[in-house]
N, CA, C and O of each residue as an XYZ file, in Angstrom:
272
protein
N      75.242   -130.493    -72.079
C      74.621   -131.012    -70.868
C      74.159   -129.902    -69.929
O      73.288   -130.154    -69.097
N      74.711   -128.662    -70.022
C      74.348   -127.386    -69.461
C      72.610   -127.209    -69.301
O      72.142   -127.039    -68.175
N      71.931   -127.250    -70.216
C      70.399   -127.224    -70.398
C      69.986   -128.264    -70.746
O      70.494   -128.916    -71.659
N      68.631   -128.735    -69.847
C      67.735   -130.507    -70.067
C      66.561   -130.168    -70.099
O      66.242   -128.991    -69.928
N      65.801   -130.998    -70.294
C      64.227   -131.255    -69.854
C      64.054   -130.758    -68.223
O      62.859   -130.708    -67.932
N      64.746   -130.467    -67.351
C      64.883   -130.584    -66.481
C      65.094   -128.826    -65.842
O      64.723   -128.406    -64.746
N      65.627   -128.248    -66.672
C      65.913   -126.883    -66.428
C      65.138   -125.380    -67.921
O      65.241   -124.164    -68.083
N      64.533   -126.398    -68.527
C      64.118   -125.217    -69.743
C      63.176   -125.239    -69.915
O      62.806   -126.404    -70.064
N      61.914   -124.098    -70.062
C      60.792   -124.247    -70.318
C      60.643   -123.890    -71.786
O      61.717   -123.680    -72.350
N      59.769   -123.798    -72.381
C      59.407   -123.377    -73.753
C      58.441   -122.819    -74.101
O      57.731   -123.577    -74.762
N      57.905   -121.529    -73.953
C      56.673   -121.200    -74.213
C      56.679   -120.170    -75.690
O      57.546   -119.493    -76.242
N      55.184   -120.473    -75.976
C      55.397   -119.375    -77.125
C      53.810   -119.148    -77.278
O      52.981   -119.707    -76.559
N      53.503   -118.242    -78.322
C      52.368   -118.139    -78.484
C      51.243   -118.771    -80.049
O      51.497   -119.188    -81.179
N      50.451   -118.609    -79.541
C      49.474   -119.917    -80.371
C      49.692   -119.245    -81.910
O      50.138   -118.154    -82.267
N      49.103   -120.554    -82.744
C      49.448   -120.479    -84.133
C      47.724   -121.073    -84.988
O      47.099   -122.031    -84.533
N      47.288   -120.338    -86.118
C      46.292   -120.883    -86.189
C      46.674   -121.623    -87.704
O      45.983   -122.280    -88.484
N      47.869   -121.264    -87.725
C      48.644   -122.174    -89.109
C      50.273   -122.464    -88.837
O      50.958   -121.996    -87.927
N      50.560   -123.105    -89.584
C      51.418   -123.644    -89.453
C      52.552   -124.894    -90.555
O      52.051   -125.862    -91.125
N      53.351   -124.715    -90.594
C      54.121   -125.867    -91.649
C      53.172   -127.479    -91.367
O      53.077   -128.041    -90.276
N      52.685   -127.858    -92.410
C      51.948   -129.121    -92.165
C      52.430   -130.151    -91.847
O      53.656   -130.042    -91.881
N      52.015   -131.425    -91.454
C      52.799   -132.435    -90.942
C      53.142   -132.683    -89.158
O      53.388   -133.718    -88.538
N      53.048   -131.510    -88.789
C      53.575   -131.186    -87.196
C      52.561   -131.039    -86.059
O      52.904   -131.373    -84.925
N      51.201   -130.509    -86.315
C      49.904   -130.606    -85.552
C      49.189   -131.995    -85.854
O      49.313   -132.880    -86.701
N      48.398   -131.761    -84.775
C      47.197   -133.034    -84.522
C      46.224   -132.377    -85.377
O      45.277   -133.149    -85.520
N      46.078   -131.520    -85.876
C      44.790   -131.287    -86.264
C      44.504   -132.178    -88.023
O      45.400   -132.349    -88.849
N      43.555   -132.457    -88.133
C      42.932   -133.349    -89.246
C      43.566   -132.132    -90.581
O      44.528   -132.607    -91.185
N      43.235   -131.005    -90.962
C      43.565   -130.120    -92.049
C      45.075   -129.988    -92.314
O      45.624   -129.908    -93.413
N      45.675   -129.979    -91.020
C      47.002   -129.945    -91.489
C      47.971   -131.051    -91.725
O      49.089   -131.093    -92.239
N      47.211   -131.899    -91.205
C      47.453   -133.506    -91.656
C      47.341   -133.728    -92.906
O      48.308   -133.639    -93.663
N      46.178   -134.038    -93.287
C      45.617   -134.047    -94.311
C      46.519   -133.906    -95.937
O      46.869   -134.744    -96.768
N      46.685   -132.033    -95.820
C      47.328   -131.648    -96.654
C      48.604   -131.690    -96.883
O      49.222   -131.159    -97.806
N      49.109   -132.528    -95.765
C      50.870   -132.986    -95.619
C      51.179   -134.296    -95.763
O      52.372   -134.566    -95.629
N      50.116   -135.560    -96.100
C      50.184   -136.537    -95.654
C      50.215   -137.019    -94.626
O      49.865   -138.191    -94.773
N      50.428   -136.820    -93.640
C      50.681   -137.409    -92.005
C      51.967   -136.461    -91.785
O      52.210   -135.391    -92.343
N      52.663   -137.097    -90.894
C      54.026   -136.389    -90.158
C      55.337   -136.225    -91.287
O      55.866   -137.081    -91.996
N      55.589   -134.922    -91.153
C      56.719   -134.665    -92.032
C      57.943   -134.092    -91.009
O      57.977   -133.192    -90.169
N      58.926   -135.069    -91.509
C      60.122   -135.320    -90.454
C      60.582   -133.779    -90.849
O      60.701   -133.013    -89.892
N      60.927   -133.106    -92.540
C      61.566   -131.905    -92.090
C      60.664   -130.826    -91.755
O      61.180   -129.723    -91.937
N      59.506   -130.799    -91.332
C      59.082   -130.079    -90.778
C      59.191   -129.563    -88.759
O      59.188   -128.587    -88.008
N      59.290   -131.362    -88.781
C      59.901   -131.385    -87.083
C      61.082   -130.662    -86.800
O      61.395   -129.784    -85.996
N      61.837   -131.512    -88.011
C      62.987   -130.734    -87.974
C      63.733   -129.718    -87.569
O      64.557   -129.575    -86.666
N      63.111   -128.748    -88.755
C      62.992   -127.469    -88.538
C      62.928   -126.867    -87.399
O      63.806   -126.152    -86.916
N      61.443   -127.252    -86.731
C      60.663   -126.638    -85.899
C      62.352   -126.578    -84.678
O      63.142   -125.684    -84.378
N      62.205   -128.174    -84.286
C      63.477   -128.059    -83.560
C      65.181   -127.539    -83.798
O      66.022   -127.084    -83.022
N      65.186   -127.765    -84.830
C      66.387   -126.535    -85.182
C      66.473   -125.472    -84.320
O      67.200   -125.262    -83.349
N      65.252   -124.586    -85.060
C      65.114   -123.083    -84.691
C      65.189   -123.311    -83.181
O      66.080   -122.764    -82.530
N      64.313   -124.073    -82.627
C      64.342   -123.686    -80.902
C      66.012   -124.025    -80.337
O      66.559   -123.274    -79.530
N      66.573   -125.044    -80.801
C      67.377   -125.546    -80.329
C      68.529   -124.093    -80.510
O      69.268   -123.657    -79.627
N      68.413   -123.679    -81.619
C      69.558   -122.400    -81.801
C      69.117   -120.980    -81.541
O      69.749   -119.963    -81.828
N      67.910   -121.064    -80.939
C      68.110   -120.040    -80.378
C      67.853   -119.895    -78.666
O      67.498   -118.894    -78.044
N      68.186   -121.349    -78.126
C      68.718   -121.696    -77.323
C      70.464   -120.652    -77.298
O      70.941   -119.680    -76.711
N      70.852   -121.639    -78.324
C      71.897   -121.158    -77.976
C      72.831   -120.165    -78.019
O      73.937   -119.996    -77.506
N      71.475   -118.980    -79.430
C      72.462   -117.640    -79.212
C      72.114   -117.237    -77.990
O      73.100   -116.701    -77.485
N      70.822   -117.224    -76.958
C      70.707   -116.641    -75.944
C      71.196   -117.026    -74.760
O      70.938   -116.662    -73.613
N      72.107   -117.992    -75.299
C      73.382   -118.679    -73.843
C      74.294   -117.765    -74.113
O      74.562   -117.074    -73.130
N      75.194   -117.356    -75.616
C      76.055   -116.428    -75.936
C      76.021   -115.077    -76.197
O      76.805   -114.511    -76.958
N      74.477   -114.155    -75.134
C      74.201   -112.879    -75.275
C      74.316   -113.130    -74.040
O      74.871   -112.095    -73.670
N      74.172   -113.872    -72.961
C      74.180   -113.333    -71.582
C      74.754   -112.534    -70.912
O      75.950   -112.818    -70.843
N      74.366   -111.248    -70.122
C      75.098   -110.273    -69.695
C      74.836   -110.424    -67.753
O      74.236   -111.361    -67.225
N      75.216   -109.711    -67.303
C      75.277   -109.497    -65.982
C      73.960   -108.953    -65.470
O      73.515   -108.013    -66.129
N      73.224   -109.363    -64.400
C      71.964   -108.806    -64.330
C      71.510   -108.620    -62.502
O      72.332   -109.064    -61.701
N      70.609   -108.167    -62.118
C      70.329   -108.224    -61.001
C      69.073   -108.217    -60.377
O      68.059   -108.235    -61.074
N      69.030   -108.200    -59.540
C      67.828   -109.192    -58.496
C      67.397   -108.355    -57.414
O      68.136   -108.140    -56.453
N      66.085   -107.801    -57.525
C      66.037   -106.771    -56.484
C      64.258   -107.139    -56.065
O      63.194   -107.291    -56.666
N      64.786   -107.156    -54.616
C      63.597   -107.869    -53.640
C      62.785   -106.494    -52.829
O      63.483   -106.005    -51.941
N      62.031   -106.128    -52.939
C      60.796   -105.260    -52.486
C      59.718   -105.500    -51.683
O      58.738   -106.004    -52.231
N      59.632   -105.132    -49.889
C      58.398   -105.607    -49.656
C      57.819   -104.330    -49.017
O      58.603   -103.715    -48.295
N      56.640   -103.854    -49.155
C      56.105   -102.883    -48.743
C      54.926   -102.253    -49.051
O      54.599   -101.228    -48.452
């Protein structure tokens, strides 16, 4: 309950391929049949765990404000 929709963003950078099944686009459809659940899967796996090794690397850090 620590991290929600509410506190996590997700960014990453663009893909011009990809495991099929998981985009809107017509080609990668196509060649996957429609939506392939272990491809979602996956996808969310990976984010979800590396969620959480980077909850169990957290170190001590600091905050330094500059105006001038």
């Amino acid at each position: 309950n620590l991290y929600t929709e509410d506190n996590v963003a997700i960014s990453g950078i663009h893909t011009h391929a990809g495991p099929g099944g998981y985009l809107q686009y017509l080609v990668y459809t196509v060649t996957s049949l429609g939506f392939v659940q272990q491809s979602f899967d996956a996808i969310v796996n990976a984010i979800v765990q590396s969620i959480v090794l980077a909850h169990h690397n957290l170190k001590p850090g600091s905050i330094f404000i500059n105006q001038g």
